[in-house]
N, C-alpha and C positions, 0 to 999 in steps of 0.2 A: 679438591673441593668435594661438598656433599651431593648427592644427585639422588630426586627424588625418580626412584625406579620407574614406579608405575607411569609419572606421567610423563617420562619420556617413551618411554616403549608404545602410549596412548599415542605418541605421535605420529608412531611408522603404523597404520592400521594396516599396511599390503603385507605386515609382517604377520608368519603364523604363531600365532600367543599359546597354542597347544603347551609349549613346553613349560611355556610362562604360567598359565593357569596351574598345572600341576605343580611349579616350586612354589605357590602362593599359597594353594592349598593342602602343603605338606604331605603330596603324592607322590612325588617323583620318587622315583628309584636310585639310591646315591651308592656307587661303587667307588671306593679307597681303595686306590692300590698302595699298597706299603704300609704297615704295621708297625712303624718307627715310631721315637717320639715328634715325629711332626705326627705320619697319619692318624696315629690311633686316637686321641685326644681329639682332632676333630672330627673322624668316623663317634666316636662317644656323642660329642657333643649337636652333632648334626640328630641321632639316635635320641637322646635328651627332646629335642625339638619337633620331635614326633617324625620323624620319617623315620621311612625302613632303609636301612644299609647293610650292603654289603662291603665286609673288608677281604683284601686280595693280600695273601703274602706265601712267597715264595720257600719260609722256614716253616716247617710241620712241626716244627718244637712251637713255636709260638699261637699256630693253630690251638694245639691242644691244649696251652694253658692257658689261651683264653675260652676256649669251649669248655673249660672247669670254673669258668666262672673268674679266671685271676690276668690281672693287669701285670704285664712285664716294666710298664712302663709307672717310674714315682707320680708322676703328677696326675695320674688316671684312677680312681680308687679302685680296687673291684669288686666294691659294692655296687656302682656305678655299670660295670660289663653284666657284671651279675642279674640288674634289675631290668638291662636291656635285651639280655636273653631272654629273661623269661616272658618277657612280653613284646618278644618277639621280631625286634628294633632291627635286631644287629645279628648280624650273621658272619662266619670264618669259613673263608674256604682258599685252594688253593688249587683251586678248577677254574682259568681264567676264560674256559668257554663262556661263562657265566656273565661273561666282561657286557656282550651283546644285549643284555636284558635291562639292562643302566640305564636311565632317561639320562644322566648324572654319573661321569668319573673324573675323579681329579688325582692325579698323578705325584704320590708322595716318598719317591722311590733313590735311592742316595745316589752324586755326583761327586765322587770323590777324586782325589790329582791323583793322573798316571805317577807312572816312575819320570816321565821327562819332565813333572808337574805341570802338563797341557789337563785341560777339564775330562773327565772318564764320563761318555754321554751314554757308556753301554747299557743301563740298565733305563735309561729313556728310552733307548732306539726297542729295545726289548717291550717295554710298557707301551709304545707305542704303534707298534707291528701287532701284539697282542690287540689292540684297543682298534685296531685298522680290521680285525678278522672279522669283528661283528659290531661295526658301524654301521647306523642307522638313522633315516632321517631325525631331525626333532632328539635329535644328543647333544647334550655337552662336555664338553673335554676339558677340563683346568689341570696347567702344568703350576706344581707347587716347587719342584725341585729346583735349588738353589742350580744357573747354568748362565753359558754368556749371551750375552744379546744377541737375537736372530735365530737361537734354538727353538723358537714356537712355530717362528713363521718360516724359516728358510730348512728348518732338519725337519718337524713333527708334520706342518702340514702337507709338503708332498706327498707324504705317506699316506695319509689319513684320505688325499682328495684322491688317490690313487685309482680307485674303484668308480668315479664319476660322478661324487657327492661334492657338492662345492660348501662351504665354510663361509658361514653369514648369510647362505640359504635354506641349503640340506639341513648343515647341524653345525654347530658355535665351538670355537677353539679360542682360549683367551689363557693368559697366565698371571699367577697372582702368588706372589711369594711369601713363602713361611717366612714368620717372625716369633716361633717359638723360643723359647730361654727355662731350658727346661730348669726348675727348682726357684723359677721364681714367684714370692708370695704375693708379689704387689700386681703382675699385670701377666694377664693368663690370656686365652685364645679370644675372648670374646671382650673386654676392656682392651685389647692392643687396636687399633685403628688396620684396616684390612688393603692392600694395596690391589686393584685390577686393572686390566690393559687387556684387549680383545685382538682379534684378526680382525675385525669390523667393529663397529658401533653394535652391531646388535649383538656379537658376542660380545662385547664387554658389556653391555647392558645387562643381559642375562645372568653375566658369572658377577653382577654386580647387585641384582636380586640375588640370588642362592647366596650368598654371603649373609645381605642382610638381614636372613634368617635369625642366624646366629652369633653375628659381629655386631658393637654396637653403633660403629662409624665403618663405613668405607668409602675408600679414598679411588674417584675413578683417575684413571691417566689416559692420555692419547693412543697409545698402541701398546703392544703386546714387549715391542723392544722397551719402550719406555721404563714399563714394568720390570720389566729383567734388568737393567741398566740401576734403578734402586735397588733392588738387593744389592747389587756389586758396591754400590757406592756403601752402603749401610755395611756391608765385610768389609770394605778396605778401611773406611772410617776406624771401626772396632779394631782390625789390625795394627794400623802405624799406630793409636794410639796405645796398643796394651804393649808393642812394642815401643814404645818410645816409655811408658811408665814403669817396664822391665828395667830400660837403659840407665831410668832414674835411680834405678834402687839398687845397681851397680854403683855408681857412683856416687851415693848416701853411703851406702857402707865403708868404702877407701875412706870418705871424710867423713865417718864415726856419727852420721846423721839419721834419724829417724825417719826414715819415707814415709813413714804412717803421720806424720806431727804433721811434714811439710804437704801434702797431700790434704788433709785438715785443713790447713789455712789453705793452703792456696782454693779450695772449695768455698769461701765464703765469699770470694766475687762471685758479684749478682750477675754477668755476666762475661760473655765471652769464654768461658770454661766450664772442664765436663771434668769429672773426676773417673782417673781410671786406675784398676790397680792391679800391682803385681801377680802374677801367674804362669805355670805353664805354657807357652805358648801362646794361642788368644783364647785360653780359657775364661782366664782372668781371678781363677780362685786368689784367697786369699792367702789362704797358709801355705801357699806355696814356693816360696823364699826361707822357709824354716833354716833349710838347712847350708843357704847360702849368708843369709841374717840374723846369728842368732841372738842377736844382743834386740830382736826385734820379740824373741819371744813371749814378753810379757804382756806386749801390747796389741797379740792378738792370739794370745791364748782364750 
């Protein structure tokens, strides 16, 4: 559902709106850690929006080509880096003492599968021990990074309340998951609908104004698992399907059929179907059957 920020936050007056005032009036201080194609895009785009940012990453190769002004990342121009430097938006560094000075960090830092393929939450636990050294009242914390349910509230916040700052009073921990796709033309950071889930009501409130910054819908949820819980469903979704349209185009081919014709039609029920197509893995490119379909060549050369 949609939730009118302001006048629920008007509701809890015992709440300090300190933090709130300043995301309204595009003062806060926004610290991105991770320079990937999740964070940098919305380190950009928050920058766009008139706040100052700072972005946190861990590669000095990527520092310095964006302190020349140049985006590593396609969907970022850097015209776009470039304009925000010089007026002064956006900043690189990889001094994460700096973390402390943040009114605003949200956590955009990669989870990739062990070798056992259990979740790798090392580079959370890191982002979050970092973001524990110089916690401060009146901070917010957003996990972006794709993790399973219970990493906000059962891994990130003992850490964080560790020092004797409590969450939903001191300072707001909520997570809200990337729905980037990077190269696509149709629905980019601020058209995709934004998902939030808090350790409290007031942190989801909070990380559910700073969004509405720069997103044009966001979507509140009940808690922080809830949040984490859609991603998953949205990957496995994406998985069995690109896996199951791989499976198709195995077995188009034995029977000298066009996966691209059959896929065509079967898209033109108005409902109950999603059109998915062949790919690497859950990439999902297209031309990536060339070399096992080649009788497919023509029809998506």
């Amino acid at each position: 559902m949609n939730l009118n920020v302001s006048n629920i936050l008007k509701k809890e007056p015992s709440e300090d709106t300190a933090l709130q005032s300043k995301i309204e009036t595009r003062q806060a201080r926004i610290g991105v850690l991770g320079l990937g194609y999740v964070g940098l895009p919305l380190a950009v785009e928050f920058g766009k929006s008139g706040f100052s940012v700072a972005g946190f990453e861990v590669d000095p190769s990527r520092i310095r080509t964006l302190l020349e002004g140049r985006s590593h990342i396609a969907d970022v121009p850097s015209e776009e880096v470039r304009i925000l430097l010089e007026k002064k938006r956006f900043t690189v560094t990889t001094n994460f003492s700096r973390l402390g000075a943040m009114d605003v960090v949200i956590i955009c830092v990669p989870t990739p599968l062990s070798k056992a393929k259990d979740p790798d939450i090392s580079y959370i636990a890191k982002a979050t021990e970092a973001i524990a050294r110089g916690l401060h009242r009146q901070q917010l914390i957003v996990l972006e990074s794709t993790t399973y349910p219970g990493t906000t509230r059962e891994f990130m916040l003992p850490i964080l309340e560790a020092q004797g700052l409590k969450a939903g009073r001191d300072f707001f921990l909520a997570f809200s998951p990337e729905r980037i796709d990077p190269g696509n033309k149709q629905f980019h950071l601020t058209n995709t609908p934004k998902v939030v889930g808090g350790i409290t009501p007031a942190c989801r409130d909070l990380a559910t104004l700073l969004y509405s910054q720069i997103v044009d819908q966001v979507i509140s949820v009940s808690s922080a698992e809830a949040a984490e819980m859609v991603k998953i469903l949205e990957n496995t979704f994406r998985a069995v399907n690109i896996g199951l349209v791989n499976e198709l185009a195995l077995i188009c081919d034995r029977l000298h059929l066009n996966v691209w014709e059959v896929i065509r039609a079967a898209s033109t029920k108005p409902y109950g179907f999603m059109p998915f197509y062949p790919g690497p893995g859950l990439g999902g490119a297209l031309h990536s059957h060339r070399s096992h379909l080649p009788f497919l060549e023509d029809e998506i050369a």
